[in-house]
C-alpha angles and dihedrals in degrees: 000000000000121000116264110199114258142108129327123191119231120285092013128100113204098218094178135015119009142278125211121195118229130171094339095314139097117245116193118233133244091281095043114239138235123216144197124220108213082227093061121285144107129207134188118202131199123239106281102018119156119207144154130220116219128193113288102245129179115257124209109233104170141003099263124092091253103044091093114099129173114271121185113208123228128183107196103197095182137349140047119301125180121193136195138176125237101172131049106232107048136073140192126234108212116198112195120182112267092046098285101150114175113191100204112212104174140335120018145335139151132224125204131181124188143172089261112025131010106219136195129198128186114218109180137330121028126329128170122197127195118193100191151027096280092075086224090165116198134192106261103197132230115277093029141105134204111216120196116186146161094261090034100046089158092060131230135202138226140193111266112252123261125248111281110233116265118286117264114214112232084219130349111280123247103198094183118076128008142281135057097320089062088064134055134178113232113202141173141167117307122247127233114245081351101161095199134334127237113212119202125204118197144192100203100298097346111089117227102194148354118206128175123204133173089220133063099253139058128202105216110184134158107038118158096217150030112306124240121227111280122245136187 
């Protein structure tokens, strides 16, 4: 994605999409935007994410004179993060609503934060999570994920879904001209508990277009030029 003018917070470069700045906080454009934090880090935000961007402190992590390490602070208030380190010695503390605070110590991990349940999932690497006051952090493994939400106000975890199989196209897709033949509808088996799908479409190692949708299945129509194969 390209930059569109707009706002960066301290300490942070927008290197695709766009970020506007609203109340104090930080809203992502239409397109989303993916950012770089001068410590070491570098986020992508969905479209309409809301977040807030704290001081950078340093977090004892041990008993000894050299366990402290620089941690930037980040309060998502809606919308889909996902985070990942690029330097050793950093980490990024993470606030959801409901209390769901993530402390990311290296590799990858997501935020979301939704009208009904704030959710972390740890991709890969060493995430903490912490669900009170009494900042009692525990080790949240890879492939998981810790859910808060309004019924579930304790919190519980799950095992992150598996990859769905690859789209199939109800018909090959003429992007010139006009008619049926300029759309097609890409499916693919659904996912249980799957919250929303992203479909990625790829030349080669540049990716075309990236499209979410709560259903298992995704209308595509009007492209200019030959389509790449679908991947999920």
């Amino acid at each position: 994605l390209p930059v569109v003018q707009g706002a960066a917070p301290p300490g942070a470069k927008v290197t695709a999409g766009q970020l506007l700045e609203e109340e104090k906080a930080f809203v992502a454009g239409p397109a989303g935007a993916t950012l770089v934090l001068v410590e070491g880090a570098r986020l992508q935000l969905e479209p309409g994410t809301k977040l807030r961007f704290g001081r950078t402190f340093k977090m004892q992590m041990g008993s000894g004179p050299d366990s402290a390490i620089p941690t930037r602070v980040l309060m998502i208030d809606s919308g889909w993060m996902e985070a990942t380190l690029t330097a050793e010695k950093f980490a990024l503390f993470v606030e959801t609503p409901r209390k769901l605070r993530s402390l990311l110590l290296g590799g990858d991990m997501t935020a979301i934060a939704r009208e009904a349940r704030s959710t972390v999932a740890a991709a890969t690497g060493k995430v903490l999570v912490a669900l009170d006051d009494g900042w009692k952090w525990k080790r949240l493994p890879e492939g998981s994920m810790q859910i808060v939400s309004d019924v579930r106000p304790d919190g519980y975890r799950r095992p992150l879904l598996e990859a769905s199989q690859l789209p199939v196209l109800s018909r090959s897709l003429i992007l010139s001209g006009g008619g049926v033949d300029s759309s097609t509808i890409l499916g693919w088996p659904a996912l249980p508990n799957a919250v929303a799908y992203e479909v990625q479409l790829h030349s080669g190692t540049t990716l075309v277009r990236s499209e979410r949708s709560k259903e298992p299945h995704l209308t595509l129509a009007r492209w200019r030029r030959a389509a790449p194969a679908p991947c999920l």
